[in-house]
N, C-alpha and C positions, 0 to 999 in steps of 0.2 A: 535726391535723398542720398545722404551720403551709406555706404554699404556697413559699416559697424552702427547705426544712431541707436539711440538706446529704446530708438520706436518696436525696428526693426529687431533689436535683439531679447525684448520682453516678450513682442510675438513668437517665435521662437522659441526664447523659452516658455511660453503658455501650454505650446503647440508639442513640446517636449512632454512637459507634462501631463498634458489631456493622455498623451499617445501611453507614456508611463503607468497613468492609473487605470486606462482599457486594458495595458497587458496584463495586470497586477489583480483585476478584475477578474479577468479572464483566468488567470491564475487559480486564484483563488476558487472558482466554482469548478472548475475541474477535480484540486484537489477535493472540495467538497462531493464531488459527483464518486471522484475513486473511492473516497471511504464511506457513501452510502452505501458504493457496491460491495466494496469489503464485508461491510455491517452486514447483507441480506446474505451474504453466503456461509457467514461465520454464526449470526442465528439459523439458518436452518440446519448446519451440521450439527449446530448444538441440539436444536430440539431432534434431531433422527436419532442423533445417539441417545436421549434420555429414554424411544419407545425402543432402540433397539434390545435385543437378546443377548447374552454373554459372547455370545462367537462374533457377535458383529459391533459389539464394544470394541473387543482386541484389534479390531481393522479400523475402525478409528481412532482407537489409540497409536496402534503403528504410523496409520498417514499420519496426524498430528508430530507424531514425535519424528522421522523421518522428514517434515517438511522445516519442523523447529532445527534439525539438525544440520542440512543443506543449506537455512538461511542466515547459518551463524557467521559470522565475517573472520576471515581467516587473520585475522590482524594481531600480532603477538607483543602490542603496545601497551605495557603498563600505566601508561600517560593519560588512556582514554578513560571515559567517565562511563556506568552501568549504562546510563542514559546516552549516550553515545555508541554505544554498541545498541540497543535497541533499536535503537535509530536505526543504524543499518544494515540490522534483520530485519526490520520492517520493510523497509526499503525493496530489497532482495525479494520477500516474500511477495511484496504489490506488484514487482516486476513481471514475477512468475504468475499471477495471478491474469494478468494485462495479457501476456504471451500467451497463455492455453487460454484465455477467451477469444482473445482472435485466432486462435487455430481452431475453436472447437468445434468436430464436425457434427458427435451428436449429442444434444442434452439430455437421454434418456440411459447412456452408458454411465450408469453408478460409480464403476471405480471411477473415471476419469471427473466427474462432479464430485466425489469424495476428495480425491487427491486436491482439486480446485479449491475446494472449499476450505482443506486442512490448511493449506498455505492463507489464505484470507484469514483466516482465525487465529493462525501464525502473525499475521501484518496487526492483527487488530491486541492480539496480547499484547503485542511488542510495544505498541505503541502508549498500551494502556498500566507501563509498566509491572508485567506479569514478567519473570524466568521461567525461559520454554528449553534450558537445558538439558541434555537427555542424557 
């Protein structure tokens, strides 16, 4: 069988393919998994803060605003589109989000699930075209 037949090279590219839509697969449920998790963090800051008190409104207003602030992309391109910069404060913000869940040591420390959760809610405005400019 000679090495280029066009036996040999459809298998290949079949085998291409299979391999492509496993990654693309795989792809695809992760980012799905990231923004369930986004979702559950970013509802329950929101419902804490509706039972919170005024003094603990202002502390989730701060993280929110502080996390919207750090995730803004420092990019001084007139070129890019709203939606484009959303993008990547979203981005930014899932990152940060990913990195203090795998650091976290406890989940019963309020600020640091505050702080976690403002950046999620961060990822999930961004995404959902909100301006979290401060």
């Amino acid at each position: 069988m000679e090495l280029y037949s066009p036996m040999i090279f459809a298998l290949g590219a079949e085998v291409n393919r299979q391999t492509m839509l496993r990654w693309l697969s795989s792809d695809h449920q992760k980012i799905r998994s990231d923004r369930k998790q986004l979702e559950v963090r970013a509802r329950r800051l929101l419902q804490s803060y509706l039972t919170a008190n005024e003094w603990q409104k202002r502390q989730y207003y701060r993280a929110i605003a502080g996390a919207a602030s750090a995730c803004q992309p420092g990019i001084d391109d007139p070129s890019l589109s709203n939606e484009k910069l959303a993008e990547l404060a979203a981005q930014a913000a899932t990152k940060v989000v990913q990195v203090r869940d795998r650091k976290a040591k406890d989940a019963h420390d309020h600020s640091a699930v505050l702080i976690t959760d403002a950046y999620a809610t961060v990822a999930i405005a961004s995404t959902s075209g909100f301006s979290l400019h401060c």
